[in-house]
Biopython code that builds the backbone (N, CA, C, O; Angstrom):
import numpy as np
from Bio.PDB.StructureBuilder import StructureBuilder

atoms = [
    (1, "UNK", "N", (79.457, 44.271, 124.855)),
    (1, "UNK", "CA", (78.423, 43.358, 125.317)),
    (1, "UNK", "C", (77.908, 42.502, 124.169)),
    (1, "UNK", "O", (76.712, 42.484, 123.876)),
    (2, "UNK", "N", (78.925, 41.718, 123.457)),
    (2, "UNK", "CA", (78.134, 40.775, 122.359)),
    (2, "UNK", "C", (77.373, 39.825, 122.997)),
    (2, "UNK", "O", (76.336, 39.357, 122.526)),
    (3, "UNK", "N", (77.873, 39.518, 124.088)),
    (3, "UNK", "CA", (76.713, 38.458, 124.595)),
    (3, "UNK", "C", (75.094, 38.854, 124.695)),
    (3, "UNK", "O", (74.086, 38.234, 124.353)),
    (4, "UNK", "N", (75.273, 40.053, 125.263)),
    (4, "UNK", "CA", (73.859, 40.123, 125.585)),
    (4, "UNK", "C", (73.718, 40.459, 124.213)),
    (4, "UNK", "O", (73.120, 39.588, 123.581)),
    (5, "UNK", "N", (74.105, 41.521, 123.502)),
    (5, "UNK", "CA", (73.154, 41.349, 121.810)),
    (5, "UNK", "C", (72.816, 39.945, 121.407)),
    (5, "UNK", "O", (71.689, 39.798, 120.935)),
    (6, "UNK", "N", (73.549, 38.930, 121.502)),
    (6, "UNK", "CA", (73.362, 37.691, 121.436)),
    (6, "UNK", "C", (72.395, 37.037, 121.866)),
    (6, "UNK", "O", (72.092, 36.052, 121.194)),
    (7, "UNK", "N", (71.705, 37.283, 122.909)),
    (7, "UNK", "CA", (71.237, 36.898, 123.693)),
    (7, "UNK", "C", (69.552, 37.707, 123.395)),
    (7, "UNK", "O", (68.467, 37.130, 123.447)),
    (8, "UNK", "N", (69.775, 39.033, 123.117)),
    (8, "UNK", "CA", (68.775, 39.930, 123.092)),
    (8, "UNK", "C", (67.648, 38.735, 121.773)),
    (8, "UNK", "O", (66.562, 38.191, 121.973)),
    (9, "UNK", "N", (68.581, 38.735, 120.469)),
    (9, "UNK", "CA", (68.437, 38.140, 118.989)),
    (9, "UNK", "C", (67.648, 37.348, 119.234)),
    (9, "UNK", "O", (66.433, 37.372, 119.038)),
    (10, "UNK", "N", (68.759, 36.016, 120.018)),
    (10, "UNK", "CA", (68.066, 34.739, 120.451)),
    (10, "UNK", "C", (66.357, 34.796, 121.048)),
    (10, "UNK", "O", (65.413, 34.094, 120.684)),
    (11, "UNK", "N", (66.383, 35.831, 122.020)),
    (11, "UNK", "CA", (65.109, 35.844, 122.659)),
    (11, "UNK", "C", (63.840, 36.064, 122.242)),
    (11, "UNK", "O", (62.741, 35.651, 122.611)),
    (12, "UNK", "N", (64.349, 37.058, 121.100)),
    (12, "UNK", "CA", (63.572, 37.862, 120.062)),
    (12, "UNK", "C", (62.818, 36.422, 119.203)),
    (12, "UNK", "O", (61.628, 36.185, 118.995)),
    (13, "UNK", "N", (63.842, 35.773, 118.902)),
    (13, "UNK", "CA", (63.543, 34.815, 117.789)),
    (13, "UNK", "C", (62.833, 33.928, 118.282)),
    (13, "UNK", "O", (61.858, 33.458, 117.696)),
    (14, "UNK", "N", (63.327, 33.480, 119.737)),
    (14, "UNK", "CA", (62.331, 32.401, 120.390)),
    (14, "UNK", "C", (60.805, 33.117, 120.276)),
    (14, "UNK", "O", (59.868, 32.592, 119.673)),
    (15, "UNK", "N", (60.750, 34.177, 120.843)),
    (15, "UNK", "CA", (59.262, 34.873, 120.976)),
    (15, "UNK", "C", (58.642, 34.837, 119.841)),
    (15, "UNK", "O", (57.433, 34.603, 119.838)),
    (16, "UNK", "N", (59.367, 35.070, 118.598)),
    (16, "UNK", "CA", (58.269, 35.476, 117.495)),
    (16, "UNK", "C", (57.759, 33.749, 116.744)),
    (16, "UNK", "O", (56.714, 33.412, 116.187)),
    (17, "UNK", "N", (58.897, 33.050, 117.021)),
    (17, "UNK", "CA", (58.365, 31.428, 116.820)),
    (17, "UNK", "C", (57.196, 31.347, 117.767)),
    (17, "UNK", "O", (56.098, 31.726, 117.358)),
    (18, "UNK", "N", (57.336, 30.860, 119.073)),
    (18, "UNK", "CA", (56.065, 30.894, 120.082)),
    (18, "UNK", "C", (54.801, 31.372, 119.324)),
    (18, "UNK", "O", (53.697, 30.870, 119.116)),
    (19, "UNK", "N", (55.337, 32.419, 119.029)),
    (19, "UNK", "CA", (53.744, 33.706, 118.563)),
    (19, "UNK", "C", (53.352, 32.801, 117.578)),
    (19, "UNK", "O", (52.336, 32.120, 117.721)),
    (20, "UNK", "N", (54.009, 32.735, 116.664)),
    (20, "UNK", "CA", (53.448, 32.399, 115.090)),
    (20, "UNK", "C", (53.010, 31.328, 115.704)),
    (20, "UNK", "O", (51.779, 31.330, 115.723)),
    (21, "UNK", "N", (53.482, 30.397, 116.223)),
    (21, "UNK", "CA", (52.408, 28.956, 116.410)),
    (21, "UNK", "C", (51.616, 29.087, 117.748)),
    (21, "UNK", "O", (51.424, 28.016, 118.323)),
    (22, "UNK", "N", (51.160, 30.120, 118.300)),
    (22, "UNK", "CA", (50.254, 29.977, 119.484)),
    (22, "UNK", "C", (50.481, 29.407, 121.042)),
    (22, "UNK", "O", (49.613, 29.297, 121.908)),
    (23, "UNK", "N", (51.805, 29.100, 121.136)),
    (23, "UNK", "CA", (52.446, 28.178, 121.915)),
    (23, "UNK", "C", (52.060, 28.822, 123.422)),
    (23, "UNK", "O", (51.941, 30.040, 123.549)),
    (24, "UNK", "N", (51.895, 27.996, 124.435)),
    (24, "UNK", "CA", (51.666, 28.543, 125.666)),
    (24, "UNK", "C", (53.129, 28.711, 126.824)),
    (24, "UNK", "O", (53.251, 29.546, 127.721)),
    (25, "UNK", "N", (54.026, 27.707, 126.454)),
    (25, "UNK", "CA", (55.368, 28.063, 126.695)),
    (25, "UNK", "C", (56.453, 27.147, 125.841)),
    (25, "UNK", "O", (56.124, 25.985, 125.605)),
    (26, "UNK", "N", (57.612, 27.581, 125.414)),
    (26, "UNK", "CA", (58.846, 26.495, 125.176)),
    (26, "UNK", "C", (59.105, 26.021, 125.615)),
    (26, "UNK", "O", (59.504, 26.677, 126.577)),
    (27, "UNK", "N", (59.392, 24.438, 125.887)),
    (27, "UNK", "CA", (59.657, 23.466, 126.412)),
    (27, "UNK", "C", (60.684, 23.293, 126.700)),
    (27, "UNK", "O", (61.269, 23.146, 127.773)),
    (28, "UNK", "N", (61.127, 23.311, 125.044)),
    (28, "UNK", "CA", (62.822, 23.602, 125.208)),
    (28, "UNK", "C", (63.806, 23.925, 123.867)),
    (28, "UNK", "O", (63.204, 23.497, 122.883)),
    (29, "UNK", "N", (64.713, 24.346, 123.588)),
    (29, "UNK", "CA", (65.570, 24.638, 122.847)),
    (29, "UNK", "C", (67.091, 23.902, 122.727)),
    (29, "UNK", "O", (67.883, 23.539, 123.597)),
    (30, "UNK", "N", (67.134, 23.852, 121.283)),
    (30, "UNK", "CA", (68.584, 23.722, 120.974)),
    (30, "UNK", "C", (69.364, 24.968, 120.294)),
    (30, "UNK", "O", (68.831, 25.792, 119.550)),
    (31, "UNK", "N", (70.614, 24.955, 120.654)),
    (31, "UNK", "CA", (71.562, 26.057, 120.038)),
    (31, "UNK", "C", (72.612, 25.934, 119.992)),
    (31, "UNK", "O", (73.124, 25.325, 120.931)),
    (32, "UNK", "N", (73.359, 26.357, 119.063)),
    (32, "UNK", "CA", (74.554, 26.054, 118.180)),
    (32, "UNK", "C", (75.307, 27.396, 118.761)),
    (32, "UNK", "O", (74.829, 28.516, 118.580)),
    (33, "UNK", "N", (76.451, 27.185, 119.429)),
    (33, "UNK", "CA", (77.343, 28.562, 119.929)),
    (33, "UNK", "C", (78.535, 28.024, 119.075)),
    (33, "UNK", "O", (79.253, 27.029, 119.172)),
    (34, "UNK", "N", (78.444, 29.375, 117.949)),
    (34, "UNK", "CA", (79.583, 29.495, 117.124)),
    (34, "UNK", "C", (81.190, 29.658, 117.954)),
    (34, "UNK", "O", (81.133, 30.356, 118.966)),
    (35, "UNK", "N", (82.357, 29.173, 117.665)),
    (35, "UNK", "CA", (83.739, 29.367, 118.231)),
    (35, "UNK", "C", (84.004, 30.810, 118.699)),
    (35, "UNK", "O", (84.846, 30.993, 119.578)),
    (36, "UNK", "N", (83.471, 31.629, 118.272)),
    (36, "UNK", "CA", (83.704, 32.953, 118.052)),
    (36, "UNK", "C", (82.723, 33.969, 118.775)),
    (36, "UNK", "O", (82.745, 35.198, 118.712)),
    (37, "UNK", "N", (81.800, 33.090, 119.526)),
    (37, "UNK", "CA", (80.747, 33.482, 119.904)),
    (37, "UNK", "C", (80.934, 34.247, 121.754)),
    (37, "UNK", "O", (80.149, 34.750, 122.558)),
    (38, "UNK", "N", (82.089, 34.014, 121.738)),
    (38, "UNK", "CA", (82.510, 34.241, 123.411)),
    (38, "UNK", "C", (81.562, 33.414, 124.249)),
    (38, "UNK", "O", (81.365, 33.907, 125.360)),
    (39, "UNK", "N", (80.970, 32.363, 124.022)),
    (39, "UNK", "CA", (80.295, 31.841, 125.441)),
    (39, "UNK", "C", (80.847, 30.180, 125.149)),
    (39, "UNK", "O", (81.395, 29.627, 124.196)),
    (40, "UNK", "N", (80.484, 29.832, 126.212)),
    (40, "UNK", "CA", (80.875, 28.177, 126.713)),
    (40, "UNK", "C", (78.977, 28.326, 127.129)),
    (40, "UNK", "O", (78.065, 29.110, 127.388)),
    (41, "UNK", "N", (79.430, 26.601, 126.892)),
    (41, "UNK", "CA", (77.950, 26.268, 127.824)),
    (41, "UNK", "C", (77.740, 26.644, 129.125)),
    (41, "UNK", "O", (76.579, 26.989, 129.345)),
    (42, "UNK", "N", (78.130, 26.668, 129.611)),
    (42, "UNK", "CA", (77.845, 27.601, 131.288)),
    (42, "UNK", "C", (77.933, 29.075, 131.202)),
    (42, "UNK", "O", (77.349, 29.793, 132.013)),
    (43, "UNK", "N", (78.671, 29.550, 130.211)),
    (43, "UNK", "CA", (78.362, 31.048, 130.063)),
    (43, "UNK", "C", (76.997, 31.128, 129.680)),
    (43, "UNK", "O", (76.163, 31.668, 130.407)),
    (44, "UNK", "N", (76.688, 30.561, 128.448)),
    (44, "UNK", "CA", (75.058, 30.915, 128.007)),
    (44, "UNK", "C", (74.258, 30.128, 128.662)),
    (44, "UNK", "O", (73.214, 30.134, 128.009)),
    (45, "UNK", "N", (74.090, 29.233, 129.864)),
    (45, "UNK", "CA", (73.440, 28.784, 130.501)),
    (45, "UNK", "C", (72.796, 30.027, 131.331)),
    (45, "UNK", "O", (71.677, 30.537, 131.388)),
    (46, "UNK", "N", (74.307, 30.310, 132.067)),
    (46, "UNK", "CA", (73.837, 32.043, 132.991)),
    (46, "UNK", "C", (73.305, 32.624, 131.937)),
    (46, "UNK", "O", (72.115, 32.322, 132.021)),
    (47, "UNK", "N", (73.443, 33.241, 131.040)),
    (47, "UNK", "CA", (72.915, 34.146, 130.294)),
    (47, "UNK", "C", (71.289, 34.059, 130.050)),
    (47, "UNK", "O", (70.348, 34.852, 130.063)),
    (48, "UNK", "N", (71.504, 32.525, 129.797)),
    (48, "UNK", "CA", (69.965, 32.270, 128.887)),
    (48, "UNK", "C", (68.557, 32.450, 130.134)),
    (48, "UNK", "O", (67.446, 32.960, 129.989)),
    (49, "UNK", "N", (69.309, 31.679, 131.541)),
    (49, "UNK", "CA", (68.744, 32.042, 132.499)),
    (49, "UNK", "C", (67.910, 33.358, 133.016)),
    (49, "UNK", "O", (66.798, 33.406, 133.542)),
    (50, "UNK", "N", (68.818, 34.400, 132.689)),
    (50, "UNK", "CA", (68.861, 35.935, 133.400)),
    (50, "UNK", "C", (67.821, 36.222, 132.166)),
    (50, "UNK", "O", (66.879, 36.883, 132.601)),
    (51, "UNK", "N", (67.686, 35.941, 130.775)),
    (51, "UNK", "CA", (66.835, 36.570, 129.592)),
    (51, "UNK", "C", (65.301, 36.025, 129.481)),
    (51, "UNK", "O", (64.270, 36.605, 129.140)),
    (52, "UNK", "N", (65.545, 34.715, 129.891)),
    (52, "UNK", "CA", (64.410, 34.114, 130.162)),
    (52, "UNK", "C", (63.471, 34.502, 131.392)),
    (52, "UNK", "O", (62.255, 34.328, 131.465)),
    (53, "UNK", "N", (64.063, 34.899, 132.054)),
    (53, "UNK", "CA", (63.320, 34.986, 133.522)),
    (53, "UNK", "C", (61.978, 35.819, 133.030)),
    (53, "UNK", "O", (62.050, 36.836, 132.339)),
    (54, "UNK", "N", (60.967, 35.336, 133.408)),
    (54, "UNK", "CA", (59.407, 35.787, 133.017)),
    (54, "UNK", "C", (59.564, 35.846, 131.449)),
    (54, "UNK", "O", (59.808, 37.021, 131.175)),
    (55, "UNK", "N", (59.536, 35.254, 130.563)),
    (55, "UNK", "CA", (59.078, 34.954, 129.299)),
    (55, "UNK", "C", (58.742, 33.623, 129.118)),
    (55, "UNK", "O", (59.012, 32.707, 129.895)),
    (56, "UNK", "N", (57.947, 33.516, 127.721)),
    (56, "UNK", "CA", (57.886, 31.818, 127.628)),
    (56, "UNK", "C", (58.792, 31.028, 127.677)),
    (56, "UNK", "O", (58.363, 29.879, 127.570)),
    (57, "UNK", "N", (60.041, 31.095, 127.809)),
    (57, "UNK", "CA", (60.971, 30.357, 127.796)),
    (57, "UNK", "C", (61.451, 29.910, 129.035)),
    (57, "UNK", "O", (61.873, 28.818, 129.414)),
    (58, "UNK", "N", (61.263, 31.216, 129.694)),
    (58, "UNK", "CA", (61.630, 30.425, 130.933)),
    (58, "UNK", "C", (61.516, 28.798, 131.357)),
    (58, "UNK", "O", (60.420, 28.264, 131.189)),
    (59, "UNK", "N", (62.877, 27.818, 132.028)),
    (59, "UNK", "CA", (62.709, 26.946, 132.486)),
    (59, "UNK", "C", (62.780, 26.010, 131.257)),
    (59, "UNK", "O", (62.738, 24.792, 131.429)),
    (60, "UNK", "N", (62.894, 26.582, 129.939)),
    (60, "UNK", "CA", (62.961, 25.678, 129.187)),
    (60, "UNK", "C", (64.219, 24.898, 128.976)),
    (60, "UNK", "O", (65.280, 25.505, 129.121)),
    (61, "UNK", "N", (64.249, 23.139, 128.525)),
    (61, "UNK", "CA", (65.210, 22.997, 128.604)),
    (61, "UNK", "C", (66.336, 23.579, 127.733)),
    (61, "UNK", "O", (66.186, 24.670, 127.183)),
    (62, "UNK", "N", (67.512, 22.827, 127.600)),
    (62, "UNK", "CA", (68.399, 23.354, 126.633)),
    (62, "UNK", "C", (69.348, 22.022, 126.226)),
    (62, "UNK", "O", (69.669, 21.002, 126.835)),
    (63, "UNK", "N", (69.584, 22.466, 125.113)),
    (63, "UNK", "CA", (70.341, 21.487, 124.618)),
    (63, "UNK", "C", (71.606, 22.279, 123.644)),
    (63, "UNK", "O", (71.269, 22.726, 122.547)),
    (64, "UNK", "N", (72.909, 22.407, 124.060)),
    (64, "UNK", "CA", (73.682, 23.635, 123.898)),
    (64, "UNK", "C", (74.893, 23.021, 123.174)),
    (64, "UNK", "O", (75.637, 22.411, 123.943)),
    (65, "UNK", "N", (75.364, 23.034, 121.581)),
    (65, "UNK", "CA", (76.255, 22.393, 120.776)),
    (65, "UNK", "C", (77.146, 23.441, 121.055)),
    (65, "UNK", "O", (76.516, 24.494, 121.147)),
    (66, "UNK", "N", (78.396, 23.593, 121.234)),
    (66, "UNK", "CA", (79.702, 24.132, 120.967)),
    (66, "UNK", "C", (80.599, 24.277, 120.101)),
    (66, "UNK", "O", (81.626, 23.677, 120.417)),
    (67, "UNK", "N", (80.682, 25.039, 118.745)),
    (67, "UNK", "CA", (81.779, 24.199, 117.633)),
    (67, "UNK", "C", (82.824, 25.113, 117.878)),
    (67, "UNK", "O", (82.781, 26.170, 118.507)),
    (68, "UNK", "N", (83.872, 24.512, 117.236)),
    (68, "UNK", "CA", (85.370, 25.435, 117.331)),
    (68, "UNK", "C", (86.229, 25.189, 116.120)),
    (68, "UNK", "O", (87.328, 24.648, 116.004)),
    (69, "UNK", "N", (85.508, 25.678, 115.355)),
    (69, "UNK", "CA", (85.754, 25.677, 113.689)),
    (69, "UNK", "C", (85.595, 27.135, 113.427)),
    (69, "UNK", "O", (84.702, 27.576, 112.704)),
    (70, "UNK", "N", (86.266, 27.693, 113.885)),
    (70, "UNK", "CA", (86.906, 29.682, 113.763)),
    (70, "UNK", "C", (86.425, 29.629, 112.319)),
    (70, "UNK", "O", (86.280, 30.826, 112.072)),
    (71, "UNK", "N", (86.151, 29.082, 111.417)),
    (71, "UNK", "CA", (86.292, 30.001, 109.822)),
    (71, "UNK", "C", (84.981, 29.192, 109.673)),
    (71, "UNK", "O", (85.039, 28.687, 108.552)),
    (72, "UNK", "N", (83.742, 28.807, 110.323)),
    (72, "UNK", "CA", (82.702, 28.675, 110.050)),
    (72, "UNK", "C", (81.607, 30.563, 109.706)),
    (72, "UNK", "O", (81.689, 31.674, 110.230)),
    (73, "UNK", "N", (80.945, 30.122, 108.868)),
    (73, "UNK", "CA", (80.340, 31.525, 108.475)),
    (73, "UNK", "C", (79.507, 31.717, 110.053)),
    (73, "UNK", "O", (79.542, 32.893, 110.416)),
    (74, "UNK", "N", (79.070, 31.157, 110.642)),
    (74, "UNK", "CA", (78.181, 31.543, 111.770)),
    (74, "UNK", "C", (79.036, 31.356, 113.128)),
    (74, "UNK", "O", (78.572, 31.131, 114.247)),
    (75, "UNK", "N", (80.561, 31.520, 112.722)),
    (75, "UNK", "CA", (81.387, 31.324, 114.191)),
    (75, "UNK", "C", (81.201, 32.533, 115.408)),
    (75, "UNK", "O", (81.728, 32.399, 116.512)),
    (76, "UNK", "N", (80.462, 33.600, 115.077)),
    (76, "UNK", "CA", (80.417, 34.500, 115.694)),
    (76, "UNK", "C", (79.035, 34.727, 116.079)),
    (76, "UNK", "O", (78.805, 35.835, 116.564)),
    (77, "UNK", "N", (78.273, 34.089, 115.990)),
    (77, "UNK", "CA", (76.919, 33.634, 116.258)),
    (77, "UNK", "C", (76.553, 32.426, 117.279)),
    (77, "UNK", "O", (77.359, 31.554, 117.606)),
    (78, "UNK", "N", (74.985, 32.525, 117.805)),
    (78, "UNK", "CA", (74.272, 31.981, 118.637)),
    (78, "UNK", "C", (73.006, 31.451, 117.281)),
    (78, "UNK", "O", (72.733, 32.190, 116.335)),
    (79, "UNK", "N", (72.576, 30.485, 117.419)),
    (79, "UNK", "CA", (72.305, 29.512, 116.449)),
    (79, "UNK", "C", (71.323, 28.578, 116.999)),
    (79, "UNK", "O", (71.529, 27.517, 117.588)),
    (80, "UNK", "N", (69.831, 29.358, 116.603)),
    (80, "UNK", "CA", (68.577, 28.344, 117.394)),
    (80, "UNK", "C", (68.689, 26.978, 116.516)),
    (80, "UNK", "O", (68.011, 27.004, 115.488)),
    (81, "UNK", "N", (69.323, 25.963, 116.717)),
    (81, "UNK", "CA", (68.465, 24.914, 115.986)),
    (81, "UNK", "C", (67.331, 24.753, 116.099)),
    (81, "UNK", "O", (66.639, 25.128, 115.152)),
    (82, "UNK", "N", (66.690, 24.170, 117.219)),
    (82, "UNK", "CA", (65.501, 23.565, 116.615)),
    (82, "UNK", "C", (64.338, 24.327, 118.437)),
    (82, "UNK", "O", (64.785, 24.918, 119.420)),
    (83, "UNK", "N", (63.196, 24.002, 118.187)),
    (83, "UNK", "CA", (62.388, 24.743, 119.682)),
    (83, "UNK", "C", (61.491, 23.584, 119.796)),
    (83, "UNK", "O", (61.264, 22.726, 118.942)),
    (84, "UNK", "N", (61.012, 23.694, 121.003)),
    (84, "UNK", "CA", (60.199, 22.656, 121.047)),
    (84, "UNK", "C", (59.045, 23.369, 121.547)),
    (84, "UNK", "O", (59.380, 24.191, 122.400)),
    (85, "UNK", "N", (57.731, 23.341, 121.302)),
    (85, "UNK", "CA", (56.616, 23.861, 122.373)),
    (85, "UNK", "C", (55.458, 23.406, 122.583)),
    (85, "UNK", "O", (54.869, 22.569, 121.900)),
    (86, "UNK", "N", (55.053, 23.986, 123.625)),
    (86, "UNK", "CA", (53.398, 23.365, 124.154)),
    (86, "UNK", "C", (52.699, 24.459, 123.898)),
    (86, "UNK", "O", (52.717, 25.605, 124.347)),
    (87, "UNK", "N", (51.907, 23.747, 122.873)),
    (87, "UNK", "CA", (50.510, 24.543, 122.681)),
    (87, "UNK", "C", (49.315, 24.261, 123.143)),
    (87, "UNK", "O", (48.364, 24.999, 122.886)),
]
sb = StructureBuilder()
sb.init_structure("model")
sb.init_model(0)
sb.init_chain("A")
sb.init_seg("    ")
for serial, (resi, resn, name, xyz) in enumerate(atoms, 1):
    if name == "N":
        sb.init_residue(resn, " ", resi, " ")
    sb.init_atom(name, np.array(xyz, "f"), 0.0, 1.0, " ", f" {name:<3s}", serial, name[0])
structure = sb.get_structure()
């Protein structure tokens, strides 16, 4: 199940950003899915969906990069760029 560890990380990380700045929900997110990462954009679409459901994230948008450069150091990784939120 790398996805969902993947997925678990990601969620983790969104939450503790939110926290530190007070945010009332994420708006939206970008993320970088390493080659190696086993998901396509519609895989982590479902995914991000099912993790989000009742957290701040929920409903947030997404904005989902794909690379396929196998010998990148983070090819096996899920990769928040950037969050957006309402505080």
């Amino acid at each position: 199940m790398h996805e969902a560890t993947l997925m678990e990380n990601l969620m983790q990380r969104i939450a503790e950003i939110a926290e530190a700045e007070q945010a009332r929900r994420v708006v939206g997110i970008s993320v970088w899915l390493g080659a190696l990462s086993h998901l396509s954009t519609e895989h982590f679409l479902e995914h991000f969906e099912r993790a989000s459901d009742g957290t701040i994230a929920e409903g947030a948008r997404l904005d989902v990069m794909v690379s396929d450069d196998l010998d990148d150091a983070d090819a096996q990784d899920v990769v928040l760029k950037s969050i957006e939120l309402e505080t």
